[in-house]
C-alpha positions as CSV (number, residue, x, y, z in Angstrom):
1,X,0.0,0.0,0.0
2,X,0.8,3.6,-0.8
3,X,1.1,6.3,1.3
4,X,-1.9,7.6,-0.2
5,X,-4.0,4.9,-0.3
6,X,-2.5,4.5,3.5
7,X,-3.8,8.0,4.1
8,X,-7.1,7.9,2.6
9,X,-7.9,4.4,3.8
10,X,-7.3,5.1,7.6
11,X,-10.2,5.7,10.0
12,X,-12.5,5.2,7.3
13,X,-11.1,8.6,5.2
14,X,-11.4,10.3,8.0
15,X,-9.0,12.8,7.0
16,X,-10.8,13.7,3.8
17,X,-14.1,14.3,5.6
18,X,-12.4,16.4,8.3
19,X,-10.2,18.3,5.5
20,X,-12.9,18.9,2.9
21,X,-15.1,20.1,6.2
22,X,-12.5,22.3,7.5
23,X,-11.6,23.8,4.0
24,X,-15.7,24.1,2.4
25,X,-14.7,21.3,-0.2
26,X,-16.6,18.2,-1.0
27,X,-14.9,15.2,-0.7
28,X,-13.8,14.5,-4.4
29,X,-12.2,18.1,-4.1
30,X,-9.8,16.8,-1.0
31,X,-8.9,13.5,-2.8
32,X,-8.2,15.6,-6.5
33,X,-5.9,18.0,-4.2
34,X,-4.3,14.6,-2.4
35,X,-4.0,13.3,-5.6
36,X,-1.5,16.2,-6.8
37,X,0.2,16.8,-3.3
38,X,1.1,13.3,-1.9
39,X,3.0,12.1,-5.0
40,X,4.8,15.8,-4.5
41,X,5.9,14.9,-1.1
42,X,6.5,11.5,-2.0
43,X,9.2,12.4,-4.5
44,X,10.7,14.8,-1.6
45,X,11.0,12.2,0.9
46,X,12.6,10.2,-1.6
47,X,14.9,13.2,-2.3
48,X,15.3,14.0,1.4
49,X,16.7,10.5,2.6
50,X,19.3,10.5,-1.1
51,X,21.0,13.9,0.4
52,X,23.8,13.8,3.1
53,X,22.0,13.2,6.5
54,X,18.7,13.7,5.0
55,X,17.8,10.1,6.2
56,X,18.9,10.6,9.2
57,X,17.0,13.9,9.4
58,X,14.3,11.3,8.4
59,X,14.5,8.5,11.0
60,X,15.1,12.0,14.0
61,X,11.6,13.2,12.6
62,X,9.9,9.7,12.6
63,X,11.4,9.2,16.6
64,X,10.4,13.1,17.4
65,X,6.7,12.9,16.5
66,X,3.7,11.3,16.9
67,X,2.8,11.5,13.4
68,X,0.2,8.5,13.2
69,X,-1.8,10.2,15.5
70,X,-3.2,12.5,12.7
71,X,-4.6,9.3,10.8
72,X,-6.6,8.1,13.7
73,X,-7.6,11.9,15.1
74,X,-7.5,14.3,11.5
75,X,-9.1,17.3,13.9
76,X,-5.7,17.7,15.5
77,X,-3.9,18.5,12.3
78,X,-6.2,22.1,12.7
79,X,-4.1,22.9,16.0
80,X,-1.6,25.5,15.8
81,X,1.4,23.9,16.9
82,X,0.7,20.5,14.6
83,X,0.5,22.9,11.7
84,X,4.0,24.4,12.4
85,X,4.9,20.1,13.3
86,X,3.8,20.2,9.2
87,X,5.5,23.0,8.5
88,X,8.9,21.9,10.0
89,X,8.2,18.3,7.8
90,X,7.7,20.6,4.3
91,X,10.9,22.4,5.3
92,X,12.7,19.0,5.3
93,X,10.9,17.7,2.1
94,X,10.9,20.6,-0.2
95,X,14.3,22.8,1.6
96,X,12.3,26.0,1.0
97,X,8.9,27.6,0.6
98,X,9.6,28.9,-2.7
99,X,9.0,24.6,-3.9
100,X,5.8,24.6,-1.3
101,X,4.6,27.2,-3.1
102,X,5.5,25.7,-6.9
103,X,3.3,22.3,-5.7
104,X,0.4,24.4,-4.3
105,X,0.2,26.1,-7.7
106,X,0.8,23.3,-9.9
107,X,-2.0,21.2,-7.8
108,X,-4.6,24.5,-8.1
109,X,-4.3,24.4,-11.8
110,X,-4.6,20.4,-11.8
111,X,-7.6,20.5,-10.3
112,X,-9.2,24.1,-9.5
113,X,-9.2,24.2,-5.7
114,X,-7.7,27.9,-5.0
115,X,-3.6,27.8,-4.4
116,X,-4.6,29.4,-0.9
117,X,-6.7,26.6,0.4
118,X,-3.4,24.2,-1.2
119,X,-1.0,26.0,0.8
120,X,-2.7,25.9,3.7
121,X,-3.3,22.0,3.4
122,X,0.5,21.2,2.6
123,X,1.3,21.0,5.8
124,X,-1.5,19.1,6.8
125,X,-0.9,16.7,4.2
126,X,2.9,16.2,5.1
127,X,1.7,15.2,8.7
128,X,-0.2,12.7,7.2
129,X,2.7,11.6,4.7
130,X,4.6,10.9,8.1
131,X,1.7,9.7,9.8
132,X,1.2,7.0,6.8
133,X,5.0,6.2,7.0
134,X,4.8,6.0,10.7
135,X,2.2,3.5,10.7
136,X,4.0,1.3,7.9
137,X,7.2,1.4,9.8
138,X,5.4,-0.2,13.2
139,X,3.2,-2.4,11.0
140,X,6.2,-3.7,9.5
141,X,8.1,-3.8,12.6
142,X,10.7,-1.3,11.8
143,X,12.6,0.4,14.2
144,X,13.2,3.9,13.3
145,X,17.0,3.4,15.1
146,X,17.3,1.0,11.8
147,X,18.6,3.3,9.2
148,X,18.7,0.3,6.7
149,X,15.1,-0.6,8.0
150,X,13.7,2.8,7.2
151,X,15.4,2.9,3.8
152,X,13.9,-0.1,3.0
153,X,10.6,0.6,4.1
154,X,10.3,4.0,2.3
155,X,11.5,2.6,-0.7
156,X,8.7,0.0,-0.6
157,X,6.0,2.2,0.5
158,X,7.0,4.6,-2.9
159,X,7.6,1.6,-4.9
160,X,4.7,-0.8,-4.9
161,X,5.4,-2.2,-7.9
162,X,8.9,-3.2,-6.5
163,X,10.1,-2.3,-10.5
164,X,12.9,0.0,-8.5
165,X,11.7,3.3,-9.9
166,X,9.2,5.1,-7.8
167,X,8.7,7.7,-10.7
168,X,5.5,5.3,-12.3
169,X,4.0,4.8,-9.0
170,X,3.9,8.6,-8.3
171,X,2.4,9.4,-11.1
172,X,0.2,6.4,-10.9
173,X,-0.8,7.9,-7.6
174,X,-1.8,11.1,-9.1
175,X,-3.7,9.7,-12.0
176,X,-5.8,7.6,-9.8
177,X,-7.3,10.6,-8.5
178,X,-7.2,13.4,-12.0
């Protein structure tokens, strides 16, 4: 499983209900926008854990937070210091806002949700991201101490298709949902 079929299958969609609710969206809307943004942060977390220290950066962020708590309670992504928890997560993914700000365009043209709603759900999103990793790391009995573990796991979770190229199953990802 994906990360976003993880995050969309979790407590029932939970997330997209309580996004789409929070944001004056329908359902379909959330899952277009998830559609563009997931693959996005997918690639950067793939990116992340290649650079020098990025996966360590990685493994420190999965110890640090309590990520999977966001696919089991989605209200407590709305909470001021859990967006600035997925704001610190884009930082690491993307390296700068000018990149946040590139996907949150791109994904309001894709699918005509306005940039400012996108920006504002990055962050949300990337807590789920890591909440979704979170929960395949435990389900797969991963320690987050296991460096090789981790590297593993994220390059299955990208790569479901185990061809060693995560580039189909990204935009496989975003065509299930255009």
């Amino acid at each position: 499983m994906n990360i976003l079929e993880t995050i969309l299958q979790t407590a029932g969609g939970g997330a997209v209900e309580t996004i789409a609710k929070n944001f004056g969206l329908n359902g379909s809307q959330v899952k277009d926008v998830m559609g563009q943004l997931v693959p996005a942060l997918s690639r950067g977390m793939q990116k992340n854990t290649q650079q020098t220290d990025g996966l360590d950066g990685f493994i420190a962020a999965m110890k640090s937070g309590n990520h999977s708590r966001y696919l089991d309670q989605p209200g407590d992504l709305f909470e001021t210091n859990n967006i600035d928890d997925g704001n610190k997560i884009l930082g690491h993914l993307f390296g700068d806002k000018t990149v946040s700000r590139e996907v949150a365009n791109r994904a309001s043209q894709n699918t005509g949700v306005g940039s400012s709603i996108i920006k504002k759900m990055l962050p949300m999103l990337a807590s789920l991201a890591m909440g979704a990793m979170s929960n395949q790391s435990s389900a797969a009995g991963v320690n987050s101490s296991q460096s090789t573990g981790v590297t593993d796991l994220l390059s299955s979770f990208l790569d479901s298709d185990n061809d060693g190229s995560i580039a189909d199953d990204l935009l496989g990802m975003a065509g299930k949902f255009l």
